[in-house]
Backbone as JSON Lines, residues from 0, in Angstrom:
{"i":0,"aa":"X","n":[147.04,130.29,70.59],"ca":[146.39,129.65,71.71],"c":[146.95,130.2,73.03]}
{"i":1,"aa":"X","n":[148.47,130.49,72.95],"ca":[148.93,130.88,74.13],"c":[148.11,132.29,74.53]}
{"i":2,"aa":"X","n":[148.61,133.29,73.51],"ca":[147.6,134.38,74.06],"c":[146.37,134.59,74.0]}
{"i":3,"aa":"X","n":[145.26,133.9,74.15],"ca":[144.1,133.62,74.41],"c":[144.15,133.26,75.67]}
{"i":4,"aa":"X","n":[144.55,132.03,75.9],"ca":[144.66,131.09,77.08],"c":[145.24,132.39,78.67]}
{"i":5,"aa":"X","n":[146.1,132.94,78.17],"ca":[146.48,134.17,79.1],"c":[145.5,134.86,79.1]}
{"i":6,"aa":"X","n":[144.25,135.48,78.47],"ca":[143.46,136.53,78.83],"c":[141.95,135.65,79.13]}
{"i":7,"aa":"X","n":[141.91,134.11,79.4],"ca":[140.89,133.56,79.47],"c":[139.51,134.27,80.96]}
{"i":8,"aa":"X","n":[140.92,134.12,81.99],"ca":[140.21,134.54,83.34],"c":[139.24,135.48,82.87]}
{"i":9,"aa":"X","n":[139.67,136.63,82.19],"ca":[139.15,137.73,81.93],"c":[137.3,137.46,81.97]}
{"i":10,"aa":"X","n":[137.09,136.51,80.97],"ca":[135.46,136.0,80.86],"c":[134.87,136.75,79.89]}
{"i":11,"aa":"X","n":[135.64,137.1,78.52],"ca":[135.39,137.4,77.26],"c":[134.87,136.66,76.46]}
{"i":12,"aa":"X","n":[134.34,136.9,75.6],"ca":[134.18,136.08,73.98],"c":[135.39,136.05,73.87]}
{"i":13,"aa":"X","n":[135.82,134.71,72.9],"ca":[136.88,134.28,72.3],"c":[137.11,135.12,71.41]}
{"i":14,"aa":"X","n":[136.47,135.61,70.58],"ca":[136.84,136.86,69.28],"c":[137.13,137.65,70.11]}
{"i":15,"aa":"X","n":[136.94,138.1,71.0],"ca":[137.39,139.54,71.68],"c":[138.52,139.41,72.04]}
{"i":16,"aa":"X","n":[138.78,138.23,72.84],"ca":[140.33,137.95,73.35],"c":[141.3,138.08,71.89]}
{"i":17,"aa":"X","n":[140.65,137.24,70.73],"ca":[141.45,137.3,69.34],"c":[142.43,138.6,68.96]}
{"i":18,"aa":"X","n":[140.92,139.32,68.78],"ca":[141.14,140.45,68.58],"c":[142.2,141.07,69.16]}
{"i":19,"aa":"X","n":[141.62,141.11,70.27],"ca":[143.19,141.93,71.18],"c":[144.48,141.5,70.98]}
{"i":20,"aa":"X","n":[144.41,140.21,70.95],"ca":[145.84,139.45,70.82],"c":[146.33,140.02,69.63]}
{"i":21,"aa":"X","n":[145.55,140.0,68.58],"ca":[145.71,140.79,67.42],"c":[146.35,142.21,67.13]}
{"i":22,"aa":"X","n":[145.42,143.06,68.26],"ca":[145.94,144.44,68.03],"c":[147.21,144.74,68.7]}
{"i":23,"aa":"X","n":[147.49,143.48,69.66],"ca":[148.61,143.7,70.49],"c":[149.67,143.41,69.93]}
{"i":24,"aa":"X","n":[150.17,142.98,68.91],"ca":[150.68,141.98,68.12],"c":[151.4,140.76,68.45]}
{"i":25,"aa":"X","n":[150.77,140.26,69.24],"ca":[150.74,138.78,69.49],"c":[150.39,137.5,68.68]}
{"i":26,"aa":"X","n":[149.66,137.77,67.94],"ca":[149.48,136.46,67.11],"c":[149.25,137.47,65.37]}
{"i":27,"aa":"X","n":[149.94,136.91,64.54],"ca":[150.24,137.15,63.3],"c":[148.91,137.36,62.78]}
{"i":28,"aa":"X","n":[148.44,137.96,61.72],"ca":[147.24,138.02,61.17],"c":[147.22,138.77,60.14]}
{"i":29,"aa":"X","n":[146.66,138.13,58.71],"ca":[146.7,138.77,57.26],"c":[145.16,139.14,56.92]}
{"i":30,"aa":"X","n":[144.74,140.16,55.94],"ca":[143.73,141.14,56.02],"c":[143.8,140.91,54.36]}
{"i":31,"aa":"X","n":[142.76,140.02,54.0],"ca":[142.12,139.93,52.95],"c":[141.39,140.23,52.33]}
{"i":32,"aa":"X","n":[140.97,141.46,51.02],"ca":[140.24,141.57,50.45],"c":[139.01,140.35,49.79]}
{"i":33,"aa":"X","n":[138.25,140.9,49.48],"ca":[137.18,139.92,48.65],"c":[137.94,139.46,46.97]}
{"i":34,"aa":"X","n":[138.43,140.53,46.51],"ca":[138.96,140.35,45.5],"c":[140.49,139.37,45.41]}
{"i":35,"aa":"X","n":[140.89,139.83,46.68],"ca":[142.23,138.86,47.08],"c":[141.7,137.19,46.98]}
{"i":36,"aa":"X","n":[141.04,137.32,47.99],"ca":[140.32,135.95,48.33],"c":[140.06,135.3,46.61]}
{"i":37,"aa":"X","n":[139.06,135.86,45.96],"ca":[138.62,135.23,44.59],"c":[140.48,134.99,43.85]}
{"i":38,"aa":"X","n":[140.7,136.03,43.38],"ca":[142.12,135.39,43.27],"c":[142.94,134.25,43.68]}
{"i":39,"aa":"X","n":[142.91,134.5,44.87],"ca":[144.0,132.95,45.5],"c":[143.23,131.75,45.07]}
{"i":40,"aa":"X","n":[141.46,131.8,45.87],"ca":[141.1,130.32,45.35],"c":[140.64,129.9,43.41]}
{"i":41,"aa":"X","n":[140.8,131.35,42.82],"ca":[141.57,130.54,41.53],"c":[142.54,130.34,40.69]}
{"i":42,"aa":"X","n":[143.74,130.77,41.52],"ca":[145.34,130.35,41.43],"c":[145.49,128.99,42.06]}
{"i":43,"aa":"X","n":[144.85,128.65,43.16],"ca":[144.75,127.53,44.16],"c":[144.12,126.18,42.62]}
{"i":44,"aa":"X","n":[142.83,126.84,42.25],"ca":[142.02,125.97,41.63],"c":[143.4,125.7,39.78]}
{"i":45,"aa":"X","n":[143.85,126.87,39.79],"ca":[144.22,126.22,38.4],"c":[145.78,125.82,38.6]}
{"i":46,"aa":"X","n":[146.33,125.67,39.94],"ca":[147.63,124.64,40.31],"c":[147.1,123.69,40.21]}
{"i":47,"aa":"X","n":[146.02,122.92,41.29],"ca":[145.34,121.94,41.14],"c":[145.02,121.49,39.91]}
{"i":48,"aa":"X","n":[144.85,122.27,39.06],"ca":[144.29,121.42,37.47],"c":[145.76,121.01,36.66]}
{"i":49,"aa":"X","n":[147.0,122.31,37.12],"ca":[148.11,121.72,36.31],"c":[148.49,120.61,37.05]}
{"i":50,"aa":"X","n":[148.66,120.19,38.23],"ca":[148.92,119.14,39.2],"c":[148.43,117.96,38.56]}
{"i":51,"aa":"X","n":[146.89,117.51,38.33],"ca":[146.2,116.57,37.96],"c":[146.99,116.32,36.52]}
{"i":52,"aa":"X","n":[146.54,117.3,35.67],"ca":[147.5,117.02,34.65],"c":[148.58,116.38,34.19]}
{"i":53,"aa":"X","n":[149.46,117.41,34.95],"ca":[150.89,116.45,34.76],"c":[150.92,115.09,35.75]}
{"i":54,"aa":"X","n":[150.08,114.47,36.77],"ca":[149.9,113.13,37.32],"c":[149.07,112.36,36.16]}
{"i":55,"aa":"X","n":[148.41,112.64,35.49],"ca":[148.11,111.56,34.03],"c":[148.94,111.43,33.2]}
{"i":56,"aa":"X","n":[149.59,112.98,33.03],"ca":[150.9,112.58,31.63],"c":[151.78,111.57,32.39]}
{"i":57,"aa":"X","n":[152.33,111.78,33.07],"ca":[152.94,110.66,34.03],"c":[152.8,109.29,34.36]}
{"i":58,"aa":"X","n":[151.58,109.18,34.36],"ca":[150.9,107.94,34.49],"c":[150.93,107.21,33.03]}
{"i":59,"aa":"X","n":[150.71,107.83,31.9],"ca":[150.52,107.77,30.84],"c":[152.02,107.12,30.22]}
{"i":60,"aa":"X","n":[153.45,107.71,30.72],"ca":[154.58,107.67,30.6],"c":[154.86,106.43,30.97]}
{"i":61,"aa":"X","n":[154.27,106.37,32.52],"ca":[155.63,104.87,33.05],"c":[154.25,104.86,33.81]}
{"i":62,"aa":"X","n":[154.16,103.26,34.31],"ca":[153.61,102.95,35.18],"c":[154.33,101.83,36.45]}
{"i":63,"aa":"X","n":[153.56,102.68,37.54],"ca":[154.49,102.47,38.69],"c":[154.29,100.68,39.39]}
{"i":64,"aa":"X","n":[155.3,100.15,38.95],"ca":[154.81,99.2,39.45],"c":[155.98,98.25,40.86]}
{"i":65,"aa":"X","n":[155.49,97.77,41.85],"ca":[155.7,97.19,43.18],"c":[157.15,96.76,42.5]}
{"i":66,"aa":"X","n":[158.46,96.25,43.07],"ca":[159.4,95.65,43.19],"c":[159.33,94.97,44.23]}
{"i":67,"aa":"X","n":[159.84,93.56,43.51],"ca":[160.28,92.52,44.39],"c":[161.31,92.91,45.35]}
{"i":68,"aa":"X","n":[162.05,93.8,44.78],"ca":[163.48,93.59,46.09],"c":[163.51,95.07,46.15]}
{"i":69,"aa":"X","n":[164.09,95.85,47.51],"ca":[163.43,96.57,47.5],"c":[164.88,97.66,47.11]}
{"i":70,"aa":"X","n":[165.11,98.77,46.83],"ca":[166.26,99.33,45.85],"c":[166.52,100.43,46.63]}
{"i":71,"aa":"X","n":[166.34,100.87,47.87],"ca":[166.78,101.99,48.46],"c":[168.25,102.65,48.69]}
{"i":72,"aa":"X","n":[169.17,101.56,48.43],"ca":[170.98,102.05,47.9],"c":[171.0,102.5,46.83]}
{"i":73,"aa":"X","n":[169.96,102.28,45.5],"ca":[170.35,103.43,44.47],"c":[170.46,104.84,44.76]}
{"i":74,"aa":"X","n":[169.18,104.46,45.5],"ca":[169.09,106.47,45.69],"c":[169.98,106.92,47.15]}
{"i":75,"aa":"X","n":[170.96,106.08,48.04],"ca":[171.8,106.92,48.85],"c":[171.03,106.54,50.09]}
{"i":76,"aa":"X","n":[170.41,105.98,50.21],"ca":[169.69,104.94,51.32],"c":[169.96,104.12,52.38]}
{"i":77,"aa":"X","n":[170.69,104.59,53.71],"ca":[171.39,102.87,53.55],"c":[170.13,101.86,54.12]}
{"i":78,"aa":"X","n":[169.96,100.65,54.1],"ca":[169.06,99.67,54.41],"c":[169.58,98.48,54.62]}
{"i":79,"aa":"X","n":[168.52,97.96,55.9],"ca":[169.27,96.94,56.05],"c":[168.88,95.57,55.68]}
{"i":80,"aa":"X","n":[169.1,94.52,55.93],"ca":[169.44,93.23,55.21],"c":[167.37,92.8,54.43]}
{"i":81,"aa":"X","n":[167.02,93.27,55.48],"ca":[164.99,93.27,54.56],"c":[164.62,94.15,53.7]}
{"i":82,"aa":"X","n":[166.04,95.4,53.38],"ca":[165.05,96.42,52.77],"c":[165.03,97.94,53.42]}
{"i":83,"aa":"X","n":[164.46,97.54,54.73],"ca":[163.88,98.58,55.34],"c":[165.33,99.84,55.24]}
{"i":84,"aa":"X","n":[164.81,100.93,55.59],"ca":[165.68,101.78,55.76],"c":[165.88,101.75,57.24]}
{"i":85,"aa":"X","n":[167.52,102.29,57.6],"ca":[167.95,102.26,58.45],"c":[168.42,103.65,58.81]}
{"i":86,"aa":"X","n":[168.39,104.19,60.17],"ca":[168.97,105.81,60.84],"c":[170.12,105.32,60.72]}
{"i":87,"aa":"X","n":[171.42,106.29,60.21],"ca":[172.7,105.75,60.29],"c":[173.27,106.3,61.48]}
{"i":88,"aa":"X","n":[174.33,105.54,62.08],"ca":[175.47,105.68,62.92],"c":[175.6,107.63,63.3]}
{"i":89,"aa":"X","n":[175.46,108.12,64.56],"ca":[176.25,109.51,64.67],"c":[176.97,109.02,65.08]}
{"i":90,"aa":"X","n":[178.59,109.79,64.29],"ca":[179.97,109.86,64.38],"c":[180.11,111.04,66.37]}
C-alpha cells in the first residue's frame, strides 16, 4: 500500500503502479504456474480432508464437555479468584 500510495499523484492505473512497485522491488511478489496453482489447491484440499478427519476421530474419542469450575492452573495459568485469566506482575 505504501508504494502505491507514493506513486498515486502520478494518475496511473493501480496495476501499473503494482507493477512497478514490483519491478522495483518494493513489494514482494511470487510467480505461479498453472500447474503450481492446481497443485497447492490440492495439497490445500487434502490437509483439509486430513484435518476434518482427525476432528471426528477426536470427537469420537472424548467429548468436550463445559466445566463448572474453571481449571486454568493446571495448565500454568495464573487466574484469578472467577477463573478468568490474569496478565502477571513485570518484575
Amino acid at each position: 500500500m505504501k508504494s502505491i500510495e507514493s506513486r498515486r499523484s502520478s494518475g496511473r492505473d493501480t496495476g501499473a503502479m503494482l507493477q512497478e512497485a514490483v519491478s522495483a522491488g518494493e513489494v514482494a511478489s511470487l510467480l505461479l504456474g498453472a500447474s503450481d496453482v492446481r497443485r497447492l489447491l490440492l495439497e490445500a484440499a487434502a490437509f483439509g480432508a486430513l484435518l476434518w478427519e482427525a476432528e471426528s476421530k477426536a470427537s469420537e474419542l472424548a467429548s468436550l464437555v463445559p466445566s463448572k469450575q474453571p481449571r486454568l492452573s493446571d495448565f500454568g495459568v495464573q487466574a484469578d479468584g472467577d477463573g478468568n485469566p490474569v496478565i502477571p506482575e513485570s518484575d
